[in-house]
C-alpha positions in Angstrom: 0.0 0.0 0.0 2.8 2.7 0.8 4.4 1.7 -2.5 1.6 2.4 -4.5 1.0 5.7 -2.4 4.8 6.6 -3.9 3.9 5.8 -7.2 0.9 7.9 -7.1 2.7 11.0 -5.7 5.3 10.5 -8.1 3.0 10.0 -11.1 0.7 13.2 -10.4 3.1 15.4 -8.7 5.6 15.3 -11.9 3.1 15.4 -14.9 4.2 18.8 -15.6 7.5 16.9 -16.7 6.1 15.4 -19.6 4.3 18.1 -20.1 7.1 20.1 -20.4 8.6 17.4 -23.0 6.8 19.2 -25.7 9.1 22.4 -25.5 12.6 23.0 -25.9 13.9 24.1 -23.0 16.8 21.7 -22.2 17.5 23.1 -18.5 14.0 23.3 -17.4 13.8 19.4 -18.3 17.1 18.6 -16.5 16.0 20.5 -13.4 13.0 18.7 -13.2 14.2 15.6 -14.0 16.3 16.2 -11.4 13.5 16.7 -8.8 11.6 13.5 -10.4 15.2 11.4 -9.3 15.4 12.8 -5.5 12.0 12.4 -4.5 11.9 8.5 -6.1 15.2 8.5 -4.0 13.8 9.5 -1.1 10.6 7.5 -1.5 12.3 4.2 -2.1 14.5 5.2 1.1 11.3 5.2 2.9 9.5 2.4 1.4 12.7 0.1 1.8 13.1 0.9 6.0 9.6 0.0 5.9 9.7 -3.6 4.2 12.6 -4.8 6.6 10.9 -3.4 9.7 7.1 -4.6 8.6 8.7 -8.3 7.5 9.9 -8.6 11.1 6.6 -7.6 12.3 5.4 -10.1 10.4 7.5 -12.8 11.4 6.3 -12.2 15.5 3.3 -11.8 14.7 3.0 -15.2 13.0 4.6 -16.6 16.0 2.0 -15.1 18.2 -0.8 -15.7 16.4 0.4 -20.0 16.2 1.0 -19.6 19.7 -2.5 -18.3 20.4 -3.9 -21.5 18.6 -1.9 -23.3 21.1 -4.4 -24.1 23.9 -1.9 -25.8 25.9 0.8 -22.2 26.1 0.2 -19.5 28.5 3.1 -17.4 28.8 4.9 -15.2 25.6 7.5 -14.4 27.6 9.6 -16.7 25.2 8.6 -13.7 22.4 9.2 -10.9 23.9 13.0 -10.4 22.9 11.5 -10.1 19.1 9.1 -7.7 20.7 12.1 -5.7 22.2 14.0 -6.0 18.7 11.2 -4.2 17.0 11.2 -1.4 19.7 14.4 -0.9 19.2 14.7 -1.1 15.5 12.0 1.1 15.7 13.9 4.0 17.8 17.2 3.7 15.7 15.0 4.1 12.1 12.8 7.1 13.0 14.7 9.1 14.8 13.9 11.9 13.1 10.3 11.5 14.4 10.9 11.3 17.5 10.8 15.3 17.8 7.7 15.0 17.1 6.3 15.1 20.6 3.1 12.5 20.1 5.2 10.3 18.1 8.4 10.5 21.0 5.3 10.2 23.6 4.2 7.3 22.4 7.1 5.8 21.8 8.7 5.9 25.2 5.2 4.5 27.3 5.4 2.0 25.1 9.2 1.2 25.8 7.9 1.8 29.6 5.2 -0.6 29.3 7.4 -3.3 27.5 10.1 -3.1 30.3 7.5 -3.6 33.0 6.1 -6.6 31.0 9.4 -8.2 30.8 10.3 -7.6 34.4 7.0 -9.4 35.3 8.4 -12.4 33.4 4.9 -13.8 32.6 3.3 -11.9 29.2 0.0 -13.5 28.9 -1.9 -13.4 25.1 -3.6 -10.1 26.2 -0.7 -7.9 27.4 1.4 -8.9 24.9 -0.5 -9.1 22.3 -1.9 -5.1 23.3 2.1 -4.4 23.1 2.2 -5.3 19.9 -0.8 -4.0 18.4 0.4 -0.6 20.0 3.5 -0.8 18.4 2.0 -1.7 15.0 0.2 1.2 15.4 2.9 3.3 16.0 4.9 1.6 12.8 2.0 2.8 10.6 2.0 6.2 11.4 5.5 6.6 11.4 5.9 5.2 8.2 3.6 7.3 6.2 4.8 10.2 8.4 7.8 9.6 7.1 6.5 9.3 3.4 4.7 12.2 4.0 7.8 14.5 4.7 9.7 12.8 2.0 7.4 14.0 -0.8 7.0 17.4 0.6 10.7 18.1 0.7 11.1 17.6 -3.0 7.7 18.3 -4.0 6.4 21.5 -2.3 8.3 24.4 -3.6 9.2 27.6 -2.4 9.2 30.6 -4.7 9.1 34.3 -5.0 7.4 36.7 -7.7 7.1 39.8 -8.5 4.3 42.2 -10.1 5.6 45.6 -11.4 3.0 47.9 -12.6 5.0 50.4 -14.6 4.6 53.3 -12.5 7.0 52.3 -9.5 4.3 50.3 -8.0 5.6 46.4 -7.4 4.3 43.9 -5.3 6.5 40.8 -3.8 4.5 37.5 -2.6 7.7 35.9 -0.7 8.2 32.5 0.1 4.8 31.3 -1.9 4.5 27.7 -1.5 3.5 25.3 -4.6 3.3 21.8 -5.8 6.0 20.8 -7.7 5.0 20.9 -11.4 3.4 24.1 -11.4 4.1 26.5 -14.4 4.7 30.2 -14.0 1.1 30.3 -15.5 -0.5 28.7 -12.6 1.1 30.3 -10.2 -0.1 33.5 -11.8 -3.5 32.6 -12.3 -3.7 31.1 -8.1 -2.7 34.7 -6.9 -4.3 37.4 -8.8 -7.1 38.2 -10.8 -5.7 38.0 -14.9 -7.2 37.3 -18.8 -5.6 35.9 -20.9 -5.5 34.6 -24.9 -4.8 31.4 -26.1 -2.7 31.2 -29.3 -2.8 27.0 -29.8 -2.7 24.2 -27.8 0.3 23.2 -26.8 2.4 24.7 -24.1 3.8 28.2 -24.5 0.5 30.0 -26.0 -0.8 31.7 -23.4 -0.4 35.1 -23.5 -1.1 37.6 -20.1 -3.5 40.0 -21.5 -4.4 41.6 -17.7 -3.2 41.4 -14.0 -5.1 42.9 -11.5 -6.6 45.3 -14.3 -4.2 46.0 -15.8 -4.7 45.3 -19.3 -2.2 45.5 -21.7 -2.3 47.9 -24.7 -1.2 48.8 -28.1 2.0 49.5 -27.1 2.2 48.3 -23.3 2.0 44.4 -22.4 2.7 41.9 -19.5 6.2 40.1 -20.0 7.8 37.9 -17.5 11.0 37.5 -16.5 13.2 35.0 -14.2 16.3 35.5 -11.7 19.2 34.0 -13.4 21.3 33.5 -10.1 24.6 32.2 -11.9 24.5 35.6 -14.6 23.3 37.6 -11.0 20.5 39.2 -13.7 17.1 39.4 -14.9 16.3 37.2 -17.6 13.4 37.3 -20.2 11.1 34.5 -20.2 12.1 32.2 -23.0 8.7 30.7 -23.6 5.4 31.6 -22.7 4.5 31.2 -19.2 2.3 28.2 -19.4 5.3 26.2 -20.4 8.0 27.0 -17.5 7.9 25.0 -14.7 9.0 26.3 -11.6 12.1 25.9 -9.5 12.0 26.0 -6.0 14.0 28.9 -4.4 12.6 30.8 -7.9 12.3 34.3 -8.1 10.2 35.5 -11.2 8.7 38.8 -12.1 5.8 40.5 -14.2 6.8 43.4 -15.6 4.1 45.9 -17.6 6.3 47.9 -20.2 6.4 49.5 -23.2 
């Protein structure tokens, strides 16, 4: 199930990269492409730390459950060294989570309760067997926790833009979070009020006819430009805006001029 979660994310997230195949922009597709490898990277990361911790789950779980069928056995104490393996597996493979105060909670009463058990030296089906539902619990979340933070590191961006008006009036929208795949054009369109014509069908016809009312005229239009931080400069947009996909740590700017 968390694999095919991955596969999802990575399938819709990046569909602006094959969208993008369609124009000629060899640096937008290598940056992208780029993004595409490090989040499969880090979801495989993810998806592999779950498989060995969930197999071993499996394994003492199996043991418990034949155990249970066993009318004859009354005490798991034999089991609970797997049990304390997991724990302990568990606190050495998320231990980025544990800063997360209900995860870290959680995690150390069930340590707490598992010590006690074990001191008792007589786990019955019921307390052990609420152990390590608890900690199967706790495995879940983590995981997809996990997963969760994965994908946003790679695909939530952070960008900044820019609208100058032509008459010393511009206005910054700072640290602007997106999804990755986003063009310049719907980053535009989620922020302000604008009209636009459509020249064709593929990417790159869209042209910015108005932001905020301000329309462009015979001799006045909307271009866009983007930071070029190697060439420290502005740069004009290559294509039309519908066909660049943002980068995160961006800046971009529309700029009304003759």
């Amino acid at each position: 199930m968390l694999a095919t979660i991955v596969w999802a994310v990575l399938a819709t997230t990046f569909a602006g990269y094959y969208y993008l195949q369609n124009g000629n922009n060899i640096e937008q597709r290598d940056n992208v492409q780029n993004s595409l490898n490090r989040l499969a990277s880090n979801c495989s990361k993810v998806t592999s730390k779950y498989e060995l911790l969930f197999t071993k789950y499996i394994s003492l779980y199996g043991n418990y459950s034949s155990d249970i069928s066993n009318t004859t056995f009354s005490n798991y104490t034999i089991l609970m060294p797997a049990l304390g393996s997991l724990i302990a597996d568990f606190g050495k493979n998320y231990t980025d989570l544990l800063v997360q105060s209900d995860i870290n909670r959680t995690y150390h009463q069930l340590s707490q309760e598992y010590e006690i058990l074990l001191q008792g030296k007589n786990a019955t089906e019921n307390n052990f067997g609420d152990l390590l539902s608890k900690y199967y619990t706790l495995f879940n979340v983590s995981a997809f926790r996990e997963l969760e933070l994965a994908v946003n590191k790679t695909s939530i961006l952070s960008v900044n833009i820019a609208f100058d008006y032509g008459n010393g009036t511009a206005k910054w929208f700072n640290g602007t979070r997106v999804p990755a795949g986003y063009t310049l054009f719907d980053l535009t369109q989620a922020i302000s009020t604008i009209k636009y014509s459509s020249w064709g069908t593929g990417p790159g016809q869209i042209f910015i006819d108005s932001i905020n009312g301000k329309s462009s005229t015979r001799n006045s239009y909307w271009l866009w430009y983007y930071w070029d931080s190697s060439g420290k400069s502005w740069t004009w947009g290559p294509v039309g805006c519908d066909a660049w996909l943002l980068q995160n740590g961006g800046i971009y700017e529309w700029k009304y001029q003759s």
